[in-house]
N, C-alpha and C positions, 0 to 999 in steps of 0.2 A: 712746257710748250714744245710741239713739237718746229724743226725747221721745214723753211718752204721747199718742197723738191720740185726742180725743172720740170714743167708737163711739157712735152717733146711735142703735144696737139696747138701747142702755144708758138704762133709765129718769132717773139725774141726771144723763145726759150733756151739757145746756144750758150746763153753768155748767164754765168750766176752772178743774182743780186749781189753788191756789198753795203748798201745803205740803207736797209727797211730791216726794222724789228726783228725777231724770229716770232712769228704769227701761225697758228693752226690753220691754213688756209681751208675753204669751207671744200666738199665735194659737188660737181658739177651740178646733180641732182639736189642737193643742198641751194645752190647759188639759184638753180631756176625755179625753185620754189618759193623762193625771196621772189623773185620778179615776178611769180601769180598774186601773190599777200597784196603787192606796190600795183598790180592792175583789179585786185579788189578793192583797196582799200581810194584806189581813184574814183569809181562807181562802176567800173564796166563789169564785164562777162568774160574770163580767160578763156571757158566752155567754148565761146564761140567762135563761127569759121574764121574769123578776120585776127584773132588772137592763141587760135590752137597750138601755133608755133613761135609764138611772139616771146616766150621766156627760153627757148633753146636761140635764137635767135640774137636776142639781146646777152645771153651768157657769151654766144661767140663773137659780138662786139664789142664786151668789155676785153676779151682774151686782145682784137687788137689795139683797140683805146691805150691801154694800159699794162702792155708788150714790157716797155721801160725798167720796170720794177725787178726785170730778169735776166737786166743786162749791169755789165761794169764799164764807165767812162773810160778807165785804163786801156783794156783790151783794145777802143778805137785806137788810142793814141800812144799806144805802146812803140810804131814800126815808126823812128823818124830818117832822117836823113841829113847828111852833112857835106853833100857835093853842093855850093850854095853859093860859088865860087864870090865869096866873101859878102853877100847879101846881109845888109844888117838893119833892115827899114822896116816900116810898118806891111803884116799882112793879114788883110782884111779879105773876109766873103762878107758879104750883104745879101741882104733879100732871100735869108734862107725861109722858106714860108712854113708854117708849124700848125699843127692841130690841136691842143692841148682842153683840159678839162676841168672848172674850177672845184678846188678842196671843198668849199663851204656849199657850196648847193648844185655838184655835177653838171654845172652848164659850160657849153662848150666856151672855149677861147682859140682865138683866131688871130694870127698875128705873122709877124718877121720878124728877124733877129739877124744884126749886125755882126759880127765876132772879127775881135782882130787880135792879135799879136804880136811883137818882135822878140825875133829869137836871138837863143844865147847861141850861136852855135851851131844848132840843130832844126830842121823844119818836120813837120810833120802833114799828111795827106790832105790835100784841101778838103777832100768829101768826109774827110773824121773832125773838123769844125760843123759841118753839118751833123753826120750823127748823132755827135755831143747833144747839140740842140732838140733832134730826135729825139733822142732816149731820155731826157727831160722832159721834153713835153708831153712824152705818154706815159706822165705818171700825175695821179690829183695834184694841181698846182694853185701857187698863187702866183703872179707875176715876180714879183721881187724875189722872191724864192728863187725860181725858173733861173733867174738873172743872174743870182750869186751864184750858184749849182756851174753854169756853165762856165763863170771866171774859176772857181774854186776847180775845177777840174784841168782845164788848162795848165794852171799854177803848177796846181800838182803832179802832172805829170811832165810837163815842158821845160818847167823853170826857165818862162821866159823873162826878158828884163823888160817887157808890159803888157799888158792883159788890157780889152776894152769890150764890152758888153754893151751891146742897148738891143732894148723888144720894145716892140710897138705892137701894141694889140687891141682888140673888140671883147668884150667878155658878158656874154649870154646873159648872165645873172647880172647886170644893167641894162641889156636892152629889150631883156624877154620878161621880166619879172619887177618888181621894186620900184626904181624910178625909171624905166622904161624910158631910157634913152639911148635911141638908136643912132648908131655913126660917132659914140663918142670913144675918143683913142684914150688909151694908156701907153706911157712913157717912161720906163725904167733903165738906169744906166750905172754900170758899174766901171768903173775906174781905179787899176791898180800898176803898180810900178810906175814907169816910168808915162804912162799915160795921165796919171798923178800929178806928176813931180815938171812932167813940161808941158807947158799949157799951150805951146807951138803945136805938137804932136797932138794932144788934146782936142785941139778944134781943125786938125786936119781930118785926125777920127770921123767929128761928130757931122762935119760938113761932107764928106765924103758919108757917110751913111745917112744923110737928110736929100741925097741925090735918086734915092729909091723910094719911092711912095709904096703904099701898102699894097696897093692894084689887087685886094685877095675879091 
């Protein structure tokens, strides 16, 4: 197989994947012929006016959906800083709001994502805990996945002494399809080091990010 090479047409394309396969990725004209087959095989007409352009269209929305897959966690969180004049507390962004797309049947997911850490030392740019969650979310997920993905990168690049994670989100494929339930939230929360081990810090976390409602 061959590896994926950065298309430069592709908005995250700057940054090369390190976590997906090595995949023959299909050619453009390949991918919008996929999306004529998926609006025959729905019943309609690709022929027609309202659809003429609807598989170039949707090929250049998967390009941004799903940017993620061409980016590395690292790169965000490489630049930290140690002027911090001796800071060793919990730091939290909340309310980062996310687009993301479920694995099992491409329905969207919609949510927020809490992120915190205490550093060893060292802090790193508040808007690269966003990213993180960014370049996560635009890639097929499942929630818990999404969740670990962004402690797991933390971890590994910060080595902080704790990591805390929670998403809260809507996801298409229960409220669009299946049991069509609309308005019901998903809640997943990751917990490492010392967010672990003290459960003081613990429910300063979780109260401190139960202060944001979802407002998407």
């Amino acid at each position: 197989m061959e590896s994926i090479a950065p298309d430069r047409d592709r908005p995250c394309a700057d940054l090369a994947a390190t976590e997906t396969p090595e995949i023959a990725r299909p050619t453009r004209a390949e991918a919008e012929s996929a999306v004529r087959t998926l609006l025959l095989w729905a019943g309609d007409n690709p022929d027609r006016e309202g659809l003429l352009d609807t598989p170039r269209r949707v090929v250049k929305a998967y390009e941004e959906y799903f940017c993620g897959y061409d980016e590395d966690p690292a790169d965000h969180l490489r630049r930290t800083f140690e002027e911090v004049a001796g800071y060793d507390d919990m730091v939290l962004v909340r309310g980062i709001a996310f687009d993301s797309h479920c694995e099992h049947h491409l329905a969207p997911i919609q949510g927020l994502a809490h992120v915190a850490y205490v550093p060893s030392g060292r802090i790193v740019g508040l808007s690269k805990l966003a990213r993180v969650v960014e370049l996560y979310a635009r890639r097929l997920q499942v929630q818990e996945k999404l969740t670990a993905q962004v402690a797991d990168a933390l971890e590994d690049s910060l080595a902080p002494l704790g990591v805390a994670v929670q998403v809260e989100a809507t996801h298409g494929c229960m409220s669009c399809r299946g049991v069509r339930k609309v308005g019901a939230d998903t809640v997943t929360t990751v917990m490492r080091g010392l967010f672990r081990t003290d459960a003081r810090l613990e429910r300063r976390f979780l109260d401190a990010a139960s202060q944001t409602g979802r407002g998407r």
